[in-house]
C-alpha positions in Angstrom: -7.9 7.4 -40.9 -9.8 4.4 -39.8 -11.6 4.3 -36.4 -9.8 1.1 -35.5 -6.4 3.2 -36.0 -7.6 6.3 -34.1 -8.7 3.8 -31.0 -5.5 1.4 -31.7 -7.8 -1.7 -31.4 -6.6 -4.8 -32.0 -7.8 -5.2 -35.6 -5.4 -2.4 -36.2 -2.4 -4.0 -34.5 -3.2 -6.9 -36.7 -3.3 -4.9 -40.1 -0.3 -2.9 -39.5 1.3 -6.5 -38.4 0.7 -8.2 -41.9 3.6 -6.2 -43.9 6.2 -7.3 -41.7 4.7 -10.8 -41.9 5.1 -11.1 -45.4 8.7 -10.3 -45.1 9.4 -12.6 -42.1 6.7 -15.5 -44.4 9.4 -15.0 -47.6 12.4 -14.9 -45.0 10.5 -18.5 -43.1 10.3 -20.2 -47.1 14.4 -19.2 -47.4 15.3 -20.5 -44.9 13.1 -23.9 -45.3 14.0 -24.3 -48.6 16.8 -22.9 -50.2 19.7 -24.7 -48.4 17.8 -27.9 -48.8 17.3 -27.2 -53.2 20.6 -26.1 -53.5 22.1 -29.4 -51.6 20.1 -32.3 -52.4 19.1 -30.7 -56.2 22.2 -29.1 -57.4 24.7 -31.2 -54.9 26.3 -27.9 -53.3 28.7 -28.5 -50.7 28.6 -26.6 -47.3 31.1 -23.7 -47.9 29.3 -22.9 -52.0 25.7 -22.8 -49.5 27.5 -20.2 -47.5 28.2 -18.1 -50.0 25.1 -18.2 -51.9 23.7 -17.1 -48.1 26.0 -14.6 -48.0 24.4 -12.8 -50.6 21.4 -12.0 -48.1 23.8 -10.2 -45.7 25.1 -7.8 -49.0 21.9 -7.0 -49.7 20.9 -6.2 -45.8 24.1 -3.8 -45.6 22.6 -1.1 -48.6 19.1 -2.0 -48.6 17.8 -1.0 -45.2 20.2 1.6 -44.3 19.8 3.1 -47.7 16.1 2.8 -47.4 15.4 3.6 -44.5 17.2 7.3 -44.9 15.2 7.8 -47.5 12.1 6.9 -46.7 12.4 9.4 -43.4 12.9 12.3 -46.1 10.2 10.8 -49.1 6.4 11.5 -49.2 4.7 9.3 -52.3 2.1 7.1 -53.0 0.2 8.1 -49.9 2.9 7.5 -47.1 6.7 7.5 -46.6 6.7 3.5 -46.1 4.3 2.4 -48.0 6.0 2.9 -51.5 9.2 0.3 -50.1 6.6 -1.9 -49.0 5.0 -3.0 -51.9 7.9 -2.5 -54.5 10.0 -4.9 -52.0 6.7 -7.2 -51.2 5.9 -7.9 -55.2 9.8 -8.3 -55.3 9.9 -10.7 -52.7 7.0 -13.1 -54.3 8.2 -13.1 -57.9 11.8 -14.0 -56.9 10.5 -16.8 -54.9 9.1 -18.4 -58.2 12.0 -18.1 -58.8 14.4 -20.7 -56.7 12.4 -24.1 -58.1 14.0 -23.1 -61.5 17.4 -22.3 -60.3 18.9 -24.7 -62.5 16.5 -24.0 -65.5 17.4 -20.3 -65.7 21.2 -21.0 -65.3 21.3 -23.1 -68.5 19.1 -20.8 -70.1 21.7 -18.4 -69.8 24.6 -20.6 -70.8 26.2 -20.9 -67.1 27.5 -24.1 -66.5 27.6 -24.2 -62.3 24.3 -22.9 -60.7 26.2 -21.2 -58.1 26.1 -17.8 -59.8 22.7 -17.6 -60.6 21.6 -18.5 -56.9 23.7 -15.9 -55.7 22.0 -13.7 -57.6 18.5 -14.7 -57.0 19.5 -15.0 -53.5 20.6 -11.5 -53.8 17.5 -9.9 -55.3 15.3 -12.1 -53.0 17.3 -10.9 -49.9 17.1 -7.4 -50.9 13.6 -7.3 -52.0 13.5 -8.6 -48.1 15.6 -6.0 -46.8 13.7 -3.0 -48.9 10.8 -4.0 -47.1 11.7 -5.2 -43.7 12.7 -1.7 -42.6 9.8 0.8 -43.5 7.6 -2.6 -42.5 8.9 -2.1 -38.6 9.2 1.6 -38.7 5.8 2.2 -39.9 5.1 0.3 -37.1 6.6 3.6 -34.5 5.5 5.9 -37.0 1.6 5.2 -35.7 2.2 4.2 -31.9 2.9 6.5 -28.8 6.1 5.7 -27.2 5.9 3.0 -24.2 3.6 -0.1 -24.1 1.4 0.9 -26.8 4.6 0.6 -29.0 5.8 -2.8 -27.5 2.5 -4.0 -28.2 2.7 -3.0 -31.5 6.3 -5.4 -31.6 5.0 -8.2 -30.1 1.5 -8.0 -32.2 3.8 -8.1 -34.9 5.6 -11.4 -33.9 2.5 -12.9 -32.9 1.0 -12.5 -36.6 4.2 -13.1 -38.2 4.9 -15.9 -36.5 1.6 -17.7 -36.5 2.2 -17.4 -40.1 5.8 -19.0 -40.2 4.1 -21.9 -38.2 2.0 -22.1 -41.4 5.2 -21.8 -43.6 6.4 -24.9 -42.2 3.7 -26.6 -41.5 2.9 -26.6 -45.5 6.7 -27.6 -45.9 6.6 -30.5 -44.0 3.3 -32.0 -44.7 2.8 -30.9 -48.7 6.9 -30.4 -49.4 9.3 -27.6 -49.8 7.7 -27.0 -53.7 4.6 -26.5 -52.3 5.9 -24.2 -49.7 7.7 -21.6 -51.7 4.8 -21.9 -54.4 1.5 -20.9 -51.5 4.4 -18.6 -50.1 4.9 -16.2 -53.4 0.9 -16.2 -53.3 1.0 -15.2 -49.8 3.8 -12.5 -49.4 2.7 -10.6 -52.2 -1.1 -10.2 -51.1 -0.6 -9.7 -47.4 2.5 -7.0 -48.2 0.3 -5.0 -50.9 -3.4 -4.8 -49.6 -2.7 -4.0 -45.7 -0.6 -0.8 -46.2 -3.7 0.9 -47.6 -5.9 0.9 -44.7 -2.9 2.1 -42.8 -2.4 6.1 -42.5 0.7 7.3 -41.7 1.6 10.5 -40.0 2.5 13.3 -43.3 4.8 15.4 -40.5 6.5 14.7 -37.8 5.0 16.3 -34.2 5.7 19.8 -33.2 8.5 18.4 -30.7 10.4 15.4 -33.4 9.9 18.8 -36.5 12.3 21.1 -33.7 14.7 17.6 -33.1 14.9 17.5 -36.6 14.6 21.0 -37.9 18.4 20.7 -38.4 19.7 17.5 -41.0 22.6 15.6 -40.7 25.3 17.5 -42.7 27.5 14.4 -42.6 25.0 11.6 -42.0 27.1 8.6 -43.4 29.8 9.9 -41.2 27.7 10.2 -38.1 25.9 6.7 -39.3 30.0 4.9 -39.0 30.4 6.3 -35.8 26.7 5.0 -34.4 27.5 1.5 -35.2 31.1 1.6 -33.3 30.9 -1.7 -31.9 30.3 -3.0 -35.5 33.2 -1.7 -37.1 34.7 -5.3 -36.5 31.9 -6.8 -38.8 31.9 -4.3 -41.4 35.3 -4.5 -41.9 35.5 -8.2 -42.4 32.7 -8.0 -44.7 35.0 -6.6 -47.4 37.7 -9.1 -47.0 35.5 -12.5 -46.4 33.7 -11.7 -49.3 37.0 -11.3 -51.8 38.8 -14.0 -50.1 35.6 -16.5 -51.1 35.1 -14.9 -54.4 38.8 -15.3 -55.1 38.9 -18.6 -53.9 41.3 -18.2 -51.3 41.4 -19.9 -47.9 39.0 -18.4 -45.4 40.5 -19.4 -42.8 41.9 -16.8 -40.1 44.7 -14.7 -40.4 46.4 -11.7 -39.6 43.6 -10.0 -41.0 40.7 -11.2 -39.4 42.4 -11.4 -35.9 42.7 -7.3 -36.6 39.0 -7.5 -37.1 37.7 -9.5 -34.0 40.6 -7.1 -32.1 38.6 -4.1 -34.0 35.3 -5.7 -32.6 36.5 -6.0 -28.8 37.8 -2.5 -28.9 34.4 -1.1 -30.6 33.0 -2.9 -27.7 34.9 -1.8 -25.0 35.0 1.6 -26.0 30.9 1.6 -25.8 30.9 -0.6 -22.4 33.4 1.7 -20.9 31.3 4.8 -20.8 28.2 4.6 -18.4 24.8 5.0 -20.6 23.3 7.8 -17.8 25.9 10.5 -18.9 23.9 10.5 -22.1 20.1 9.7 -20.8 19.4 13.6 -22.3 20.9 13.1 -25.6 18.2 13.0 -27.9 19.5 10.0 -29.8 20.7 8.1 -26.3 23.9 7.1 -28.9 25.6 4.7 -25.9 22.0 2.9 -25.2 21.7 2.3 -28.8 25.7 1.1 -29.4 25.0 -1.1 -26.3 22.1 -3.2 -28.0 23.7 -3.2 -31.4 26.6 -5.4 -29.8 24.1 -7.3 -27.6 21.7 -8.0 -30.9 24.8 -8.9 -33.2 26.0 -11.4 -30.9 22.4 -13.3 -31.1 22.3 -13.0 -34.8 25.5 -14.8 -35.1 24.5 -17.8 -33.3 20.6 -18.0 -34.5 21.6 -17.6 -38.7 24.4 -20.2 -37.9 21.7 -22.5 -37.1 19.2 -21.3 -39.9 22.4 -21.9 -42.7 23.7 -25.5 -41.1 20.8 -27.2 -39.4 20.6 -29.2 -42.3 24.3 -30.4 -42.1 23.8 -31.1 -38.6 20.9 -33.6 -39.4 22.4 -35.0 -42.2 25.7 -35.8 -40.1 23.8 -37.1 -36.8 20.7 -38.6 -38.2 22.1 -40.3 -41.6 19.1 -42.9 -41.7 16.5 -40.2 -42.9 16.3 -40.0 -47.0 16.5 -37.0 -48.9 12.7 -36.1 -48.8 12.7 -37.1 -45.1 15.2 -34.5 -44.2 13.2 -31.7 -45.3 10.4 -32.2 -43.6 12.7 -32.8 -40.3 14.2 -29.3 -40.9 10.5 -27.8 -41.8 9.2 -29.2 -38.8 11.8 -28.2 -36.5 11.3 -24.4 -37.8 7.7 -25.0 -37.9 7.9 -25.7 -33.8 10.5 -22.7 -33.1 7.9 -20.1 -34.6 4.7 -21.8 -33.1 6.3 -21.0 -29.5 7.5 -17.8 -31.3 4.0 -17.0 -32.1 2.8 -17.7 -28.7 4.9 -16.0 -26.6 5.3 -12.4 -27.5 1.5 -10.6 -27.1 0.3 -13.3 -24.1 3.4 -13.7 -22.3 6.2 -11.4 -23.3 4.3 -8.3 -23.6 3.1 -8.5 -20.0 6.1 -9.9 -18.3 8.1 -6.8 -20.3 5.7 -4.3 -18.8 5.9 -5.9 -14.8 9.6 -7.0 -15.1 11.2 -4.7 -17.9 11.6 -5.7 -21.5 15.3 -5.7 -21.1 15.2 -7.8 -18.2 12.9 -10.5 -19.9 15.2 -10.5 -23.3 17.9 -11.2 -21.4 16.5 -14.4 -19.6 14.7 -15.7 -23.0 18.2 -15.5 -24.9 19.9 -17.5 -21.8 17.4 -19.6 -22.4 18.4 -20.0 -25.8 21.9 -20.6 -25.3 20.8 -23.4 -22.7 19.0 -24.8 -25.5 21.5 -24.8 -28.0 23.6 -26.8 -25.6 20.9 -29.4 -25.4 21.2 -30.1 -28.9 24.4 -30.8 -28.7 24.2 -33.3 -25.8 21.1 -34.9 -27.4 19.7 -33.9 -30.9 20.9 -37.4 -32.6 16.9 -37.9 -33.3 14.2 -35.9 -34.8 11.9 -36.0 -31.7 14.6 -34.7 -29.5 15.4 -32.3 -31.5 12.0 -30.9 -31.8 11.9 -30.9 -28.2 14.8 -28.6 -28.4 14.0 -26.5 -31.2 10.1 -25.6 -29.1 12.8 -24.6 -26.0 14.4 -22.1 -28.2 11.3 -20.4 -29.7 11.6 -18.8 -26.2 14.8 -16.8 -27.5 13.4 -16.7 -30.9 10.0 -14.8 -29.8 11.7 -12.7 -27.8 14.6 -11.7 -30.5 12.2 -10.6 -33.8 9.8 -8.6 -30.9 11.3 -7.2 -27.9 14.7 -5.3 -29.2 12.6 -3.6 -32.3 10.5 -2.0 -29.0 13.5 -1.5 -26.8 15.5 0.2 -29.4 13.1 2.8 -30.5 12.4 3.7 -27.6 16.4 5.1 -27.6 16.5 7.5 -30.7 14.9 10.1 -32.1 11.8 9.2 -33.6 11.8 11.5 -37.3 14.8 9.2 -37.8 13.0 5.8 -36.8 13.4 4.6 -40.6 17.6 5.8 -40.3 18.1 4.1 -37.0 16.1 1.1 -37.9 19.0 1.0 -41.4 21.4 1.0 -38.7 20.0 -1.5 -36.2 19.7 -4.2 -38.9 23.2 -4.0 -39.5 23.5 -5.9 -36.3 21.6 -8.5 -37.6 23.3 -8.3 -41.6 26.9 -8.3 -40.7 26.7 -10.9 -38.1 24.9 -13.0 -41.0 27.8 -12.2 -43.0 30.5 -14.2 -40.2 28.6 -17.3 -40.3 27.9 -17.8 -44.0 31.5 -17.5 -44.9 34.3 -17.7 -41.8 32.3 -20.2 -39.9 30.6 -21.9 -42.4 34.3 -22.9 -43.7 35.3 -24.1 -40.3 31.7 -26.2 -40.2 32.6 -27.5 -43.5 36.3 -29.0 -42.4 34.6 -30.6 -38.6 34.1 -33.8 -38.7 31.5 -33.5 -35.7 29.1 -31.3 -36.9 27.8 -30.9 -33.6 30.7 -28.2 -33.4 26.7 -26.1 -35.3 25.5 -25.6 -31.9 28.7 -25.0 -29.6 29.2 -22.3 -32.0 25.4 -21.0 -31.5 25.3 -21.7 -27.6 28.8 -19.6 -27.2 27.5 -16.8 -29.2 23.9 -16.4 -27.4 26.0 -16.5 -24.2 27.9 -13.7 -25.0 25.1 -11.5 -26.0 23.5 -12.7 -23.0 26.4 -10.7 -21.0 26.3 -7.8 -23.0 22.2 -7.0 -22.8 22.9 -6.8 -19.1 25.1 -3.6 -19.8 21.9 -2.3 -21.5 19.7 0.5 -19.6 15.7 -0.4 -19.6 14.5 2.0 -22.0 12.5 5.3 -20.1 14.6 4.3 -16.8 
């Protein structure tokens, strides 16, 4: 073990910060990119983008939960993450060579319409992502104590990753989108495959997490459904959207997708109903941990609305920029959302969290980003305004990719971080899932497509409520 791990200094926090960032750097040239190739290169329309981002939510569903189970139980390679890291980092860069020739490798295979091969490229892309992203944040638990030391592992993280996205766009708007994902395969797939060996992890658990664990889940997927109870609504949808889109029928609602927002509300309500301190002893603190999935899925819902249609937004209220010009609009707005992003978390969040409560401080940064959501509305009809808008809701941002990564592990049982971390990104994955297909059809048929952000203000202010119901972890 390095000294720097042993006495937790900074230049560790920074090492063990660069896998994650070469996940969230691959996820930063997606979303620059990808909408904007498949629109102004192949002439998509809105609903066909959806569905070709619906492929990332797929991938999310089996990858993480899948991986991280197994990676709790594996030991190869020299660690129990590292393996996922760099398969899913080398992954990651070679599929971003790939989008550019999207259209190349679709009439190399005899496919008329592109949209199947970016579905699939999507697809491996996404779940290279998603093999990575969870053993990238668990390792990050696996090496800290419980308390700050792990929040400042989180919010290191954010800081890292997001100066880097800052760099991600910045390179898209000044050099181009090419550019971008071309530096970005370079980058993802040194900074995920170098860092993890000077990181050690732990071989076995502690005396205490081995006697919490001595015992396996006999039923695990079983126990797994009835952990994510306020999800149900979402996963069940998932099914349905998907065959509805693939068998190119209507998406819009019916009988069976009120039964799923009713199966939501009651998943909800059945979690809200019971008070989290009849359970502060249970080793897995299952209500606390239902509580923030329904409070983090919410948030999803809004922000990957945003990441998906941002571009139809600025093509629909600022028709005077060209082509070119729109891409750099959309790479500088994302390049000003992860600069404050980057700021925030280790100088401001980290030590507001520890004075005020991270839960506390979450809640007030996603208010702010419903606030901000609204302001685009009113007033993003021109690029500088909408920057100006965008920086506001880097607040939200900086707070959502740090603070509920430290606040939910901090609520189950650590031997299963990599299980419970699966789990926790389904509230992020099925959410994902809603707005590339159901919402991205109703964007499609608006005339206004300032109907983007209405949409993304209502959902942060629902999960705005529901983090209030949440209990400050150690309280």
């Amino acid at each position: 073990m390095l000294d720097i791990q042993k006495k937790l200094s900074p230049a560790f926090y920074a090492i063990l910060s660069l896998p994650s960032t070469a996940m969230g750097f691959a996820l930063s040239v997606q979303i620059s990119a990808l909408s904007w190739i498949l629109s102004t290169q192949y002439n998509l329309a809105i609903h066909e983008i959806g569905l070709v981002w619906a492929a990332g939510p797929i991938a999310g569903i089996f990858g993480q939960v899948i991986v991280g189970m197994i990676s709790d139980e594996v030991w190869f390679w020299g660690g129990r993450r590292r393996p996922f890291i760099l398969i899913g980092g080398t992954l990651s860069a070679l599929m971003l060579l790939a989008l550019p020739f999207i259209g190349v490798i679709s009439t190399g295979l005899g496919f008329e319409s592109v949209v199947g091969i970016a579905i699939l490229i999507a697809l491996t892309l996404d779940l290279s992502i998603n093999i990575s992203f969870n053993p990238t944040r668990s390792i990050i638990a696996d090496v800290t104590p419980s308390g700050n030391e792990r929040t400042k592992g989180y919010t290191w993280m954010q800081t890292i990753s997001g100066t880097f996205g800052v760099g991600a766009y910045a390179i898209g708007a000044i050099w181009g989108n090419y550019a971008l994902i071309y530096v970005g395969a370079i980058i993802v797939f040194v900074i995920s495959f170098i860092p993890v060996w000077f990181i050690k992890e732990p071989e076995k658990l502690s005396e205490k997490e081995e006697v919490l664990s001595a015992t396996p889940d006999k039923n695990k997927w079983i126990s797994a459904l009835f952990s994510i109870k306020p999800l149900w609504g979402f996963l069940a949808y998932a099914p349905l959207g998907m065959f509805k889109k693939l068998s190119g029928q209507s998406l819009s609602p019916g009988i069976l997708e009120l039964a799923c927002l009713l199966l939501t509300i009651y998943g909800i309500f059945q979690v809200l109903k019971q008070p989290e301190s009849e359970v502060a002893n249970s080793r897995s603190n299952e209500i606390g941990f239902q509580r923030i999935l329904a409070a983090h899925a919410f948030t999803w819902m809004g922000i990957q609305t945003m990441f998906i249609y941002m571009f139809a937004f600025i093509q629909n209220k600022m028709s005077f920029l060209s082509e070119n010009d729109l891409g750099k609009v959309i790479s500088l707005s994302f390049l000003l959302l992860n600069a404050v992003a980057a700021i925030l978390p280790a100088i401001f969040l980290q030590p507001l969290s520890e004075k005020w409560g991270k839960v506390n401080i979450h809640l007030l940064s996603i208010t702010t980003m419903s606030l901000g959501y609204m302001g685009i509305y009113f007033w993003g009809n021109s690029p500088f305004n909408l920057y100006v808008m965008m920086s506001i809701l880097g607040i939200g941002w900086a707070a959502t990719v740090s603070l509920p990564f430290a606040i939910m592990s901090q609520k189950v049982e650590q031997g299963k971080m990599g299980k419970y971390m699966g789990l926790f990104n389904l509230s992020v994955v099925l959410p994902q899932l809603v707005s590339s297909l159901i919402i991205g059809e109703f964007i499609s048929q608006a005339e206004n497509k300032g109907i983007i952000f209405l949409i993304c203000a209502a959902c942060l202010g629902i999960s705005a409520v529901l983090w209030t119901s949440v209990k400050e972890p150690g309280k």
